[in-house]
Each structure stands twice: as structure tokens, then as C-alpha cells.
C-alpha positions as CSV (number, residue, x, y, z in Angstrom):
1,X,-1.9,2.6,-1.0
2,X,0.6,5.3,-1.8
3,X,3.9,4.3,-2.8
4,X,5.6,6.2,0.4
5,X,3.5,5.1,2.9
6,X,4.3,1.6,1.7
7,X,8.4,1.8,1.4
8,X,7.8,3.7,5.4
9,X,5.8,1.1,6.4
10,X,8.1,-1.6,5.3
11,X,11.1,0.2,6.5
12,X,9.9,0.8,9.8
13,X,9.0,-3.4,10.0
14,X,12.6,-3.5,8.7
15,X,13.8,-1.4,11.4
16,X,11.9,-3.2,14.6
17,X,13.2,-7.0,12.7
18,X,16.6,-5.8,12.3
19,X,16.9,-4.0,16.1
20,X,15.1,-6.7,17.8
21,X,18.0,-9.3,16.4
22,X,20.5,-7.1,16.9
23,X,20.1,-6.2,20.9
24,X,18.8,-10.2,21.8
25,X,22.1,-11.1,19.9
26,X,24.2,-8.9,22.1
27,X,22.0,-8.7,25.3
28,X,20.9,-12.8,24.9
29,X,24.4,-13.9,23.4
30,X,22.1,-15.7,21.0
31,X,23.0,-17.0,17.4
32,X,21.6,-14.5,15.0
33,X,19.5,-16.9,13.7
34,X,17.9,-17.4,17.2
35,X,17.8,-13.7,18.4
36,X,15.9,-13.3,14.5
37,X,13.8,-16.1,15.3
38,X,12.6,-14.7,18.8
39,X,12.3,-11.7,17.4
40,X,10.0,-12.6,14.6
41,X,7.6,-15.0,17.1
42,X,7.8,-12.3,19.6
43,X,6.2,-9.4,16.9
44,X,3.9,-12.0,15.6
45,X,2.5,-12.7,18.6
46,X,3.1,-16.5,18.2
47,X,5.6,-17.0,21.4
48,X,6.6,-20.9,21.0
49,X,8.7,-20.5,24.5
50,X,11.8,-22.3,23.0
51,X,13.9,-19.2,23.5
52,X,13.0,-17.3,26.7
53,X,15.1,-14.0,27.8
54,X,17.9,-14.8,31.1
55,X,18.8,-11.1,31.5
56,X,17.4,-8.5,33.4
57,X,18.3,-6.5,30.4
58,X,16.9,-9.3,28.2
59,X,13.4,-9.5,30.4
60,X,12.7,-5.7,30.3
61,X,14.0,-5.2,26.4
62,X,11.8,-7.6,26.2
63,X,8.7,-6.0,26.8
64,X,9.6,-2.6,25.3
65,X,9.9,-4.5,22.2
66,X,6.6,-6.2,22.4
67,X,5.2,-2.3,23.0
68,X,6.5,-0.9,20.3
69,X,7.2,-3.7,17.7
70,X,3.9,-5.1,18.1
71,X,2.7,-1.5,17.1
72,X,4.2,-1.8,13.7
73,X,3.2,-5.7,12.9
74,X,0.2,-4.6,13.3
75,X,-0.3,-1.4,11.0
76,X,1.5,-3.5,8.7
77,X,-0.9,-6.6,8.6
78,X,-4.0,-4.2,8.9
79,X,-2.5,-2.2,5.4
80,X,-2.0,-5.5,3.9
81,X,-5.4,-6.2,4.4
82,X,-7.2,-3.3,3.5
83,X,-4.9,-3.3,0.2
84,X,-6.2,-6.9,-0.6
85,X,-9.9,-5.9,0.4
86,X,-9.7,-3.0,-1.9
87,X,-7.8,-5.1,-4.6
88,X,-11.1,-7.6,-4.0
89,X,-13.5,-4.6,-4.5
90,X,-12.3,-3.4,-7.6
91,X,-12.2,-6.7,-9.2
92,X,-16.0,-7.6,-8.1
93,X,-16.7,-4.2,-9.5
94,X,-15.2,-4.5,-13.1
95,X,-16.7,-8.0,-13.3
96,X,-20.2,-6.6,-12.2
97,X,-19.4,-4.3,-15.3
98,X,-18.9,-6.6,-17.5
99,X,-22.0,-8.7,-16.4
100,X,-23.7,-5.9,-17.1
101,X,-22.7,-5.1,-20.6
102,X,-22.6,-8.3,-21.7
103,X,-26.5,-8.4,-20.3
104,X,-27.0,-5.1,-22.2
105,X,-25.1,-6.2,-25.8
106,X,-27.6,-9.5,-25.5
107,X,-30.9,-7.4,-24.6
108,X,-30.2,-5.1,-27.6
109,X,-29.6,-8.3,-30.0
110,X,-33.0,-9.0,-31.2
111,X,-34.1,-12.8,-31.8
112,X,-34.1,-14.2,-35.5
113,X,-37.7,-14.9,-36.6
114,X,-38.1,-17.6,-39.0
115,X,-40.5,-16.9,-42.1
């Protein structure tokens, strides 16, 4: 994964984490600590319904959020992924290399014959 696709994916998670606090803190008149943690459950997907929106404002910010933030949550679990499958692949590769020249170094060997 290229260095700038990862710092713009991160930022933009940033961005969606930091915004979704921000307007449930001020729309809500949550703590911050609650308008984070409804932010976070909401992206996730997780929804534990502790924390549900009173507002107009709140209901339809609501659902923009889920639009959009969802969006990036998920680009940025489906790059995590595909980096750990390819960090997976590369391994299974350099240990099938090795297999194979340790198998090669012990074919060439030839056996001791006593006499």
C-alpha cells in the first residue's frame, strides 16, 4: 500500500471520527466522550442504542453520517485487509522458498557409503 494512500485514508477516518463528535456534541449536547462513543458504534455498524439522537437535526445528521461515514469505515477495513492478505502471501511465498532450497541443498548432498 502506498504510503499516501495510507496517511489519506487515515485522515479521512480521522476527519468522519472527529466531525461526527463534534456536531452530536453541539447538535445532541452530549459529553464528548458520548457524542465519540456514538460516533464510533454508529461507523462501525455496532449500534448498542444507549445513546439515540432527540433532534430533528440530530435524527437527519444522523443518517447523513451513516452515508457517508460508513463509506470510509469501510475502504478502511477492506485496505486493512487486503494489506494483511498480501503481508500473508508474501510470507507463504518466502517460506515455500525456503522449503524449496533446503529440499534442493539436501537432494544435491549425496549419502555417505560405508566401505
Amino acid at each position: 500500500m502506498i504510503p499516501f494512500k495510507v496517511a489519506t485514508l487515515v485522515f479521512s477516518l480521522v476527519l468522519v471520527v472527529t466531525s461526527g463528535t463534534v456536531f452530536f456534541r453541539l447538535v445532541e449536547g452530549w459529553s464528548w466522550l458520548d457524542a465519540y462513543f456514538f460516533t464510533v458504534i454508529t461507523l462501525s455498524t455496532v449500534g448498542y442504542g444507549s445513546l439515540v439522537p432527540a433532534t430533528a437535526l440530530g435524527k437527519i445528521g444522523t443518517t447523513v453520517f451513516i452515508f457517508v461515514g460508513l463509506g470510509v469505515f469501510a475502504v478502511a477495513i477492506q485496505q486493512f485487509g487486503l494489506y494483511t492478505m498480501r503481508k500473508r502471501e508474501e510470507h507463504t511465498e518466502w517460506l515455500v522458498g525456503r522449503l524449496d532450497r533446503s529440499a534442493s541443498a539436501n537432494k544435491d548432498q549425496k549419502p555417505k557409503q560405508d566401505g
